[in-house]
Backbone bond lengths (Angstrom), bond angles and torsions (degrees), N, CA, C in turn:
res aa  C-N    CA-C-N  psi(-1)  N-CA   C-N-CA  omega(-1)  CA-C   N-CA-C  phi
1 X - - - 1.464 - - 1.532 109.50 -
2 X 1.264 125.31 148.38 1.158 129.16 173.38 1.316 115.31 -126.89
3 X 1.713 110.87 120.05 1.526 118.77 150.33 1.230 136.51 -75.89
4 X 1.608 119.94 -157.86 1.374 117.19 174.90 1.880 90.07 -109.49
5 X 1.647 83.73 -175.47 1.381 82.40 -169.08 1.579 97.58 -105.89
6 X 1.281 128.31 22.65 1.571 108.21 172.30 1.223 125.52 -47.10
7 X 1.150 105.89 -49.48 1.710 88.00 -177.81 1.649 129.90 -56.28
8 X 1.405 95.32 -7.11 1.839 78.60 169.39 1.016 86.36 -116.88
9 X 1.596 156.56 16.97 1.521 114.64 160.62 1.149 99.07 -110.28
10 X 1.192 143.03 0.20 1.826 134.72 123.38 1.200 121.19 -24.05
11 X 1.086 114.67 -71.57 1.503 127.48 170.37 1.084 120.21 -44.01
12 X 1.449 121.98 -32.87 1.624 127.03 162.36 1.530 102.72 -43.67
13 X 1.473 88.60 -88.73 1.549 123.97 -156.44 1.709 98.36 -53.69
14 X 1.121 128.92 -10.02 1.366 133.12 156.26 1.483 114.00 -55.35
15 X 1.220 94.96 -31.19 2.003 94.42 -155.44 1.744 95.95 -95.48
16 X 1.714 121.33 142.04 1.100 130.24 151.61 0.986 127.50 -75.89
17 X 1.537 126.31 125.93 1.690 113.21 -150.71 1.207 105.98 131.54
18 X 1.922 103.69 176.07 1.231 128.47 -153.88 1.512 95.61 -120.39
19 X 1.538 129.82 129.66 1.561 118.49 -167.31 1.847 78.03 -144.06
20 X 1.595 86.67 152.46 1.407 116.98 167.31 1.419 133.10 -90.19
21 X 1.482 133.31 119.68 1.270 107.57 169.01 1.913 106.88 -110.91
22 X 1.220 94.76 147.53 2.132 74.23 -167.33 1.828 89.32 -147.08
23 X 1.262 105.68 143.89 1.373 95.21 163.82 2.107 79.46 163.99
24 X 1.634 100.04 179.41 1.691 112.20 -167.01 1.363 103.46 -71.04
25 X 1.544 100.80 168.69 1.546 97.26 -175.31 1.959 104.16 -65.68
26 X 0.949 107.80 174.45 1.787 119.45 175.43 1.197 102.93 82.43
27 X 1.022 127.34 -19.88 1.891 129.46 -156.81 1.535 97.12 -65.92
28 X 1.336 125.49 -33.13 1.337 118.32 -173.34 1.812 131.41 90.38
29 X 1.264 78.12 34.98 1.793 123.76 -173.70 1.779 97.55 -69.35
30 X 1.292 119.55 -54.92 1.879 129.47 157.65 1.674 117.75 -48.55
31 X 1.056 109.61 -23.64 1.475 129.36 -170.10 1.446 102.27 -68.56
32 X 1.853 104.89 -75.42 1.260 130.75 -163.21 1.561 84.99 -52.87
33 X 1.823 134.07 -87.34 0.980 149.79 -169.17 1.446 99.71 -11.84
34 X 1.352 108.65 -66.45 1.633 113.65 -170.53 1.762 122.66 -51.58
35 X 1.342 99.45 -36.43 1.369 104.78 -177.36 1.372 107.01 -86.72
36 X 1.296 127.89 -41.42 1.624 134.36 165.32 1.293 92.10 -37.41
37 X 1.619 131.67 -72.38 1.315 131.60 -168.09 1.842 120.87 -54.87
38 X 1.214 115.90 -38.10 1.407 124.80 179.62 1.660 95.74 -50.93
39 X 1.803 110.24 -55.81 1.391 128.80 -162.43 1.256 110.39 -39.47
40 X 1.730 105.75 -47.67 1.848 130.83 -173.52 1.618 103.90 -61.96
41 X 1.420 114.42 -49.72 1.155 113.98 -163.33 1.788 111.97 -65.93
42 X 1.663 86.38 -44.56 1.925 86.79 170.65 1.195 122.36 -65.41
43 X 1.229 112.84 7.56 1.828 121.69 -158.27 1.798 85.07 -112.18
44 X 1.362 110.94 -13.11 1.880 108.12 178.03 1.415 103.10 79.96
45 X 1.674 126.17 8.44 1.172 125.56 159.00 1.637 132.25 -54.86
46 X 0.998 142.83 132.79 1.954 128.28 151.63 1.188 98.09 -40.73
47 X 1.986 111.70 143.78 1.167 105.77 140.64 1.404 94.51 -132.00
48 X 1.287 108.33 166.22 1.793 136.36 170.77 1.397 106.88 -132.66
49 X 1.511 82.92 132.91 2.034 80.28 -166.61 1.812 86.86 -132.69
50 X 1.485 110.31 138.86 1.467 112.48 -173.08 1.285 102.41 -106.36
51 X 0.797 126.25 115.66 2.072 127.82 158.86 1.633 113.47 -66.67
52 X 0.740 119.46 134.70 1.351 133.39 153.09 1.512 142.02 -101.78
53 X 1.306 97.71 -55.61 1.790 155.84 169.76 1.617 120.37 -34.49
54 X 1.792 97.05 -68.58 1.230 130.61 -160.96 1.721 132.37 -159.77
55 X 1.035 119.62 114.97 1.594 119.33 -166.36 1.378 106.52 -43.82
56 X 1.466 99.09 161.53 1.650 98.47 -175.02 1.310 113.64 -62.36
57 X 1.393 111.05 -46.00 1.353 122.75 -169.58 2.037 106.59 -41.38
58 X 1.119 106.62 -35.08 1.204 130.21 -150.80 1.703 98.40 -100.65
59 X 1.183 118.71 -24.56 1.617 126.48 153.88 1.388 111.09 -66.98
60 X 1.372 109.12 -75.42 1.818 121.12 175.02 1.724 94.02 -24.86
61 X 0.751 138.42 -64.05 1.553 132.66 -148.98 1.475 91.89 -74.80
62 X 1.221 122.11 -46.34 1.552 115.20 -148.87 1.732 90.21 -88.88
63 X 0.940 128.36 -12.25 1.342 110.24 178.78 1.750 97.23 -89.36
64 X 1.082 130.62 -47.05 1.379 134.35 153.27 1.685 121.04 -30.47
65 X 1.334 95.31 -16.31 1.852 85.63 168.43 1.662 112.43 -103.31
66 X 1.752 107.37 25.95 1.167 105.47 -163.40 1.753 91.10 -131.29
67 X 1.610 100.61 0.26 2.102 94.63 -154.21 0.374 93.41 85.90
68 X 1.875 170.97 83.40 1.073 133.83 116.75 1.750 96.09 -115.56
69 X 1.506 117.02 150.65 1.747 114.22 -170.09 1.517 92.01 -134.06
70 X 1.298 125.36 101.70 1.545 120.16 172.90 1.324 102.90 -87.31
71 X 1.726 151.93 -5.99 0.902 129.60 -114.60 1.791 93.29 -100.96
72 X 1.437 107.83 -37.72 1.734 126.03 168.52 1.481 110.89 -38.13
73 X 1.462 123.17 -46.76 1.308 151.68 -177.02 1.427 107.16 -56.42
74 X 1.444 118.74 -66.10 1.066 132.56 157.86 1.412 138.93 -29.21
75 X 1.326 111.70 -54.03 1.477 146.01 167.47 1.209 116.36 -54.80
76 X 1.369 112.71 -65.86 1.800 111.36 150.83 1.765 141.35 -82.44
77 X 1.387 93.22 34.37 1.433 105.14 -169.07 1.475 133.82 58.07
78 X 0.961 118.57 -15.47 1.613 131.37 168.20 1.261 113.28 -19.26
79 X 1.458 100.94 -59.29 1.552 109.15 157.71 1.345 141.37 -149.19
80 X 1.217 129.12 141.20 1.718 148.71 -154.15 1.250 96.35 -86.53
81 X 1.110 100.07 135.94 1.753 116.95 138.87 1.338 105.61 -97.86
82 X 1.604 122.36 164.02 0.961 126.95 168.70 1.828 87.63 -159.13
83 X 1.464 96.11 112.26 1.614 114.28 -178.79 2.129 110.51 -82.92
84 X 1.268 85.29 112.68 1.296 74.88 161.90 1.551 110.06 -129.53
85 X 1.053 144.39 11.52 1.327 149.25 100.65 1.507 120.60 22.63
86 X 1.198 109.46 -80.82 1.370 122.24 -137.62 2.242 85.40 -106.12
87 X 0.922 116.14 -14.75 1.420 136.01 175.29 1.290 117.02 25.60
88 X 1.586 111.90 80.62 1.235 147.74 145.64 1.590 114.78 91.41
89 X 1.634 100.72 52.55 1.207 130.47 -172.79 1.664 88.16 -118.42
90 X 1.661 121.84 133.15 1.707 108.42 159.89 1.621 118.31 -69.90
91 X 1.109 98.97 107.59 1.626 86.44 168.31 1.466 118.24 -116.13
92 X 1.759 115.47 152.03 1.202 106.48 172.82 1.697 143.47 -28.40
93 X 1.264 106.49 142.29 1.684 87.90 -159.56 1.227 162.01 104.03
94 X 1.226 98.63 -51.22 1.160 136.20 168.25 1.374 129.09 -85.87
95 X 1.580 132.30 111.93 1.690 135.01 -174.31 1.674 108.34 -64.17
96 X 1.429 79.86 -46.49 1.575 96.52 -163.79 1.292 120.92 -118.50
97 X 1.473 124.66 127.27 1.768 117.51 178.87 1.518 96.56 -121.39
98 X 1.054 108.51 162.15 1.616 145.03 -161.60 1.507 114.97 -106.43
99 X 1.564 137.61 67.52 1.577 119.87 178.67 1.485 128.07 -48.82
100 X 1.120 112.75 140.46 1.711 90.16 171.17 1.019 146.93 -44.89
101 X 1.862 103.36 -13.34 1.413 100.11 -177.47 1.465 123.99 -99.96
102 X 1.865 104.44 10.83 1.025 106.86 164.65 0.964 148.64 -57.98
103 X 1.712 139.60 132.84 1.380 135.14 -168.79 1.402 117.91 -77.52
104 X 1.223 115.48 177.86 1.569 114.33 -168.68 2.007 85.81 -83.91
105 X 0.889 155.36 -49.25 1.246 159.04 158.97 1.804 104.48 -15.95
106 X 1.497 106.34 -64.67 1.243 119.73 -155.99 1.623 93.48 -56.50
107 X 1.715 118.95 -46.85 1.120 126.95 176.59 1.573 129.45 -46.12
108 X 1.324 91.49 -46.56 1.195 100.69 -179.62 1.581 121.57 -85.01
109 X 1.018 100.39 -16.80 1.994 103.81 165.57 1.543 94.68 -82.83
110 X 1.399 134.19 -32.50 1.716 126.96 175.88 1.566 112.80 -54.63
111 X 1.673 112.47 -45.16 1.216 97.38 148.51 1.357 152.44 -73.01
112 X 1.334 110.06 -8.82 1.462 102.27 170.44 1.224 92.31 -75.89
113 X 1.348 129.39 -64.45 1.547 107.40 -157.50 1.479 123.76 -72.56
114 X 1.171 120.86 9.70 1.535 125.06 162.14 1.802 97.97 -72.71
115 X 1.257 113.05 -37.76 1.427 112.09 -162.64 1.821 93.80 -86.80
116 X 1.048 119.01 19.45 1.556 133.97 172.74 1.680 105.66 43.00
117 X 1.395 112.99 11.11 1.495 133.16 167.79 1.777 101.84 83.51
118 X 1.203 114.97 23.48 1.451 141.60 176.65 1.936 97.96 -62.16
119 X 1.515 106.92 152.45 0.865 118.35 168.66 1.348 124.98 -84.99
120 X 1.225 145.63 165.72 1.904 135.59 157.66 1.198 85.75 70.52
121 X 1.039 143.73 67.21 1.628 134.87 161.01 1.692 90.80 -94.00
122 X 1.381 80.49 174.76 1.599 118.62 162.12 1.363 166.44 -123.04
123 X 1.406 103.96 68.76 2.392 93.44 -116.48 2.240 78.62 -102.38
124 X 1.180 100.95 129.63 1.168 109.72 155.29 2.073 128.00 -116.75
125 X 1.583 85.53 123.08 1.786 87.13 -174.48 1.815 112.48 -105.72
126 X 1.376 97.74 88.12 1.509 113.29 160.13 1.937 127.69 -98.23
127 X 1.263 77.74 96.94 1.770 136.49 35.77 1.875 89.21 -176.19
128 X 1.387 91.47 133.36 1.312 98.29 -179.28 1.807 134.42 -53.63
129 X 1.324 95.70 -18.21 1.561 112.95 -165.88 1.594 86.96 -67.43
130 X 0.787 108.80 -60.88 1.825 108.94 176.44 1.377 128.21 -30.36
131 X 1.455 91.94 -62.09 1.785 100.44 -179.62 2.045 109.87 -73.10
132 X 1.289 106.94 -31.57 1.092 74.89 169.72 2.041 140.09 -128.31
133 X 2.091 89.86 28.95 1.509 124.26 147.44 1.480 116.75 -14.17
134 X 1.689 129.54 -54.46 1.315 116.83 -165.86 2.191 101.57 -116.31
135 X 1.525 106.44 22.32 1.265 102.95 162.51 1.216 144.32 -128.71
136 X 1.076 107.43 153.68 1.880 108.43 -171.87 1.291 93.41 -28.46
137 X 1.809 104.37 137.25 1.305 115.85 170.66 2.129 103.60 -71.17
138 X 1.087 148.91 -26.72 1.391 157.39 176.82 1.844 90.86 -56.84
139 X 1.074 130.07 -41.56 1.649 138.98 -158.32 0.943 100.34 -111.02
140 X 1.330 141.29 -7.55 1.476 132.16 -179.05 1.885 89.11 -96.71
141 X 1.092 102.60 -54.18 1.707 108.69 -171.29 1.348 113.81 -64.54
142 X 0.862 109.53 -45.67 2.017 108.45 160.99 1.803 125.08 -55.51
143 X 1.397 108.22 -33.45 1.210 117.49 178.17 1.964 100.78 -78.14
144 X 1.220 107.50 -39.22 1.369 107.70 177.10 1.314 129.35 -54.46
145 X 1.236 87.32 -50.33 2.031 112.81 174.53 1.389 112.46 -70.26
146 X 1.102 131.58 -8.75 1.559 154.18 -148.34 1.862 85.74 -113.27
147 X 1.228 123.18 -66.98 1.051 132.05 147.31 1.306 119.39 25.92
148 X 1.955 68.96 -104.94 1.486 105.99 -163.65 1.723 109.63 -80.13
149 X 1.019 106.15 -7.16 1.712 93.17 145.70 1.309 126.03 -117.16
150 X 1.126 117.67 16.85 1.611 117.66 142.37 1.392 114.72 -57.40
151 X 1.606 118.55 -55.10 1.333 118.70 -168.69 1.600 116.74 -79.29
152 X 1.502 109.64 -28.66 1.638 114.93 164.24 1.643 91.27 -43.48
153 X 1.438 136.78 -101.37 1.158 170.67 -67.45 1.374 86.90 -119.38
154 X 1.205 135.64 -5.31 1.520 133.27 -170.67 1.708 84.36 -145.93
155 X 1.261 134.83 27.08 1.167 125.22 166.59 1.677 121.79 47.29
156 X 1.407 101.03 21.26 1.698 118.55 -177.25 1.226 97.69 -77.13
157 X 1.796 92.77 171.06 1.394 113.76 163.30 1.315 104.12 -120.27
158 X 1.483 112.01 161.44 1.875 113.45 -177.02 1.556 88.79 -152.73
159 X 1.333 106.89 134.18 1.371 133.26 145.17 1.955 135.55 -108.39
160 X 1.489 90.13 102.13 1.484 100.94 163.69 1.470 145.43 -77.19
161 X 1.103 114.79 101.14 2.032 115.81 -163.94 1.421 91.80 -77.30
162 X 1.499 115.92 124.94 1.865 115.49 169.63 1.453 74.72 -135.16
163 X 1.768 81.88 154.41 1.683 113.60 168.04 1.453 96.15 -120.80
164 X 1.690 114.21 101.03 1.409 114.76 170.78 1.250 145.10 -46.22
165 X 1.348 97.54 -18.20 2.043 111.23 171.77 1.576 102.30 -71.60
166 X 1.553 119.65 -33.35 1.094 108.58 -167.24 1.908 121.45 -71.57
167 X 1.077 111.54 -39.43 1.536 149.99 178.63 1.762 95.94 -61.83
168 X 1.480 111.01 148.85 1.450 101.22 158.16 1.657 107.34 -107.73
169 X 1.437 82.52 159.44 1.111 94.53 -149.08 2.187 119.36 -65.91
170 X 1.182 114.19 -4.29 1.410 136.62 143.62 1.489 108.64 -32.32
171 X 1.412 92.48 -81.67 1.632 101.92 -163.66 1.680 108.40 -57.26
172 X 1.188 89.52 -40.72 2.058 86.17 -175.11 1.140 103.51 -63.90
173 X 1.630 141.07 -25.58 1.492 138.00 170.94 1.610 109.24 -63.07
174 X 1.109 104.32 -37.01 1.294 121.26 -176.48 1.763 115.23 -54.24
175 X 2.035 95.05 -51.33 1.607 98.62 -178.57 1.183 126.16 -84.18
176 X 1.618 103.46 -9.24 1.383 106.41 159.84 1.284 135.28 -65.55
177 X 1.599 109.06 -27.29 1.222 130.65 -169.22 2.065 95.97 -80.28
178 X 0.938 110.57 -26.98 1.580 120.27 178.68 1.122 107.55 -57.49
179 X 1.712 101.72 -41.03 1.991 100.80 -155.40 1.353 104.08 -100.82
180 X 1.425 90.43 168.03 1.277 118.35 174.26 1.684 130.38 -79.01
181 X 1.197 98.17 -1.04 1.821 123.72 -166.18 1.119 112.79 -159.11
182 X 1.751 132.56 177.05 1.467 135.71 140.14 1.588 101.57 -160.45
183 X 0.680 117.40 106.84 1.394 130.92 167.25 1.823 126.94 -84.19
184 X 1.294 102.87 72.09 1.576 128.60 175.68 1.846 106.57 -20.36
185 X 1.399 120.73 149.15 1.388 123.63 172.75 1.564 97.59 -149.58
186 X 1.414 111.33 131.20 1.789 103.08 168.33 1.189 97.21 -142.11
187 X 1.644 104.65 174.29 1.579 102.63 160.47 1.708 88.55 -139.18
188 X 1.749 105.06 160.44 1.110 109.10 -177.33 1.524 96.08 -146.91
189 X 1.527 111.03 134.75 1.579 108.50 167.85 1.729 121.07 -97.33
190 X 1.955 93.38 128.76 0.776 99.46 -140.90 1.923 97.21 -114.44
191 X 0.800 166.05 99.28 1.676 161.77 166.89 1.548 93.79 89.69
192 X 1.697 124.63 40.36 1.295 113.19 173.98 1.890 103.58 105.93
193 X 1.441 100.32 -50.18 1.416 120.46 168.81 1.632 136.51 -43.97
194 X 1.307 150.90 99.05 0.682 143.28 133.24 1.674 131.69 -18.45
195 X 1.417 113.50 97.26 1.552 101.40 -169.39 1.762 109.16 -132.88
196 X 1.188 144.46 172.77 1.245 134.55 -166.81 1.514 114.82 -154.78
197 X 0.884 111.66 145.42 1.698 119.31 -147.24 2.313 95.88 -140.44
198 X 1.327 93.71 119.18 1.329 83.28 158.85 1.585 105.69 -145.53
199 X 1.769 110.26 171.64 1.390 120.76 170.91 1.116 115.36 -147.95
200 X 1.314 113.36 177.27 1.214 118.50 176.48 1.873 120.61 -101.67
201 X 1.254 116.53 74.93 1.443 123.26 -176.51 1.780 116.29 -13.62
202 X 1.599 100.82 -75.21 1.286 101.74 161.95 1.283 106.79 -169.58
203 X 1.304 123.57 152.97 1.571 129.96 -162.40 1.675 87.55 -132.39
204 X 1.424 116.72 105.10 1.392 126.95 -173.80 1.961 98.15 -61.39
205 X 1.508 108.49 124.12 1.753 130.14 158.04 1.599 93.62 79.37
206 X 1.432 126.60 6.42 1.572 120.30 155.38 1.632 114.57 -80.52
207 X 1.226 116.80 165.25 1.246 123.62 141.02 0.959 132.15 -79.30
208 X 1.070 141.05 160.59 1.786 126.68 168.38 1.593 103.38 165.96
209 X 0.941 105.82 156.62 1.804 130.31 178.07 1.502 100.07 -68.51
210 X 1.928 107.29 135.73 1.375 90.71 170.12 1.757 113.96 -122.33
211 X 1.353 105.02 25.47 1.397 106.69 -148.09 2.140 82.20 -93.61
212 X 1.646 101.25 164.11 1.246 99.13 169.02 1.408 131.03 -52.47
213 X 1.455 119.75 164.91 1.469 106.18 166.66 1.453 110.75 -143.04
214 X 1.029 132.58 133.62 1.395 118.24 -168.99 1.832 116.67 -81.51
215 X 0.762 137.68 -176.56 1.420 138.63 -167.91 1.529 113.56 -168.07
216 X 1.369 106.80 153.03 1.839 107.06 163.96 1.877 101.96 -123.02
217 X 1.492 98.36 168.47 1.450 84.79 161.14 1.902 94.15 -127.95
218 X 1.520 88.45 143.81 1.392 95.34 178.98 1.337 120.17 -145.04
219 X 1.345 136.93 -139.16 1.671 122.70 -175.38 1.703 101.63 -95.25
220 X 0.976 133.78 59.12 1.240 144.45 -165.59 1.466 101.12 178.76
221 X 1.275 126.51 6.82 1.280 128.27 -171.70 1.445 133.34 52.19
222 X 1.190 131.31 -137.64 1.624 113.48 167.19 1.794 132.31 -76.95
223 X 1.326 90.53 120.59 1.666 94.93 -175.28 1.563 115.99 -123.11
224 X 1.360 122.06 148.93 1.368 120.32 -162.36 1.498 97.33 -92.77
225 X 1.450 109.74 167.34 1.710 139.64 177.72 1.241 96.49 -105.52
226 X 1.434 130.88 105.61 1.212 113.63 154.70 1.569 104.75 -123.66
């Protein structure tokens, strides 16, 4: 049988704090984010959502092959893009772009003020493994922690997309050790099959299940096997 996945992106957006989503590319790590984020917005939350990855234009669609329509959201500010992608080109969509020669600082004051220094925000960074791929691991972890008490301190929530191959493997122990969550993604082939399994590692002073769960993604985006 298949459900939806509220209950864990409830369970997110419950938690104050900095949470992880990490797992290989395809897993559908953009997916989860998006629908967590739709969740915030109906919840009358801010969100700020960072690209790295892929132009907005090129988000808008892919969350659109799932139902999901940010574009209303957008329109009345509810919620930001802030492209760092496309790096300091205007592109559709997008409030805010990112030059290359921006610092991890510069970034991170771009997000506060996308989050208009508002409380209960919602800032998702897809996907972090990217942005911080070509820096000192000492500067990647300070900018992280920098973060994650930005979003404590405004009683936010933040979601980080890492692809662990990319990262060494130090530092990703490291950002786990930062957060407040990590929410596991795999895929494993299975009787010929392609099949995908996620959990919730641990979401620090929640309860919650930690055992795998399998999932599909389909026109409703990600939905569980139970």
């Amino acid at each position: 049988m298949q459900v939806t996945i509220n209950w864990v992106v409830e369970t997110i957006l419950g938690k104050i704090g900095s949470i992880i989503f990490t797992g290989p590319n395809g897993v559908g790590k953009t997916l989860l984010a998006s629908q967590a984020a739709e969740k915030a917005l109906k919840q009358g939350r801010k969100v700020i959502y960072a690209l790295t990855t892929m132009a907005p234009q090129n988000f808008i669609d892919l969350a659109g092959s799932v139902s999901i329509d940010f574009r209303d959201y957008l329109s009345n500010d509810s919620m930001v893009i802030v492209d760092c992608h496309t790096r300091g080109e205007k592109t559709p969509f997008a409030k805010y772009t990112v030059s290359p020669e921006s610092s991890l600082l510069e970034i991170r004051q771009k997000f506060l003020e996308a989050a208009d220094y508002s409380d209960n925000f919602f800032l998702v960074i897809d996907d972090l493994s990217t942005l911080l791929a070509y820096v000192q691991s000492e500067n990647a972890f300070k900018f992280y922690q920098a973060v994650a008490s930005d979003v404590r301190r405004s009683n936010a929530t933040s979601v980080a997309v890492i692809v662990p191959e990319i990262l060494e493997q130090k530092l990703t122990n490291l950002l786990y050790s930062l957060s407040d969550g990590v929410v596991e993604m795999t895929m494993e082939e299975m009787g010929g099959n392609l099949r995908r399994f996620l959990r919730i590692r641990f979401l620090r002073g929640v309860r919650h299940p930690t055992e795998w769960i399998e999932y599909i993604i389909g026109l409703k985006g990600i939905e569980l096997i139970v």
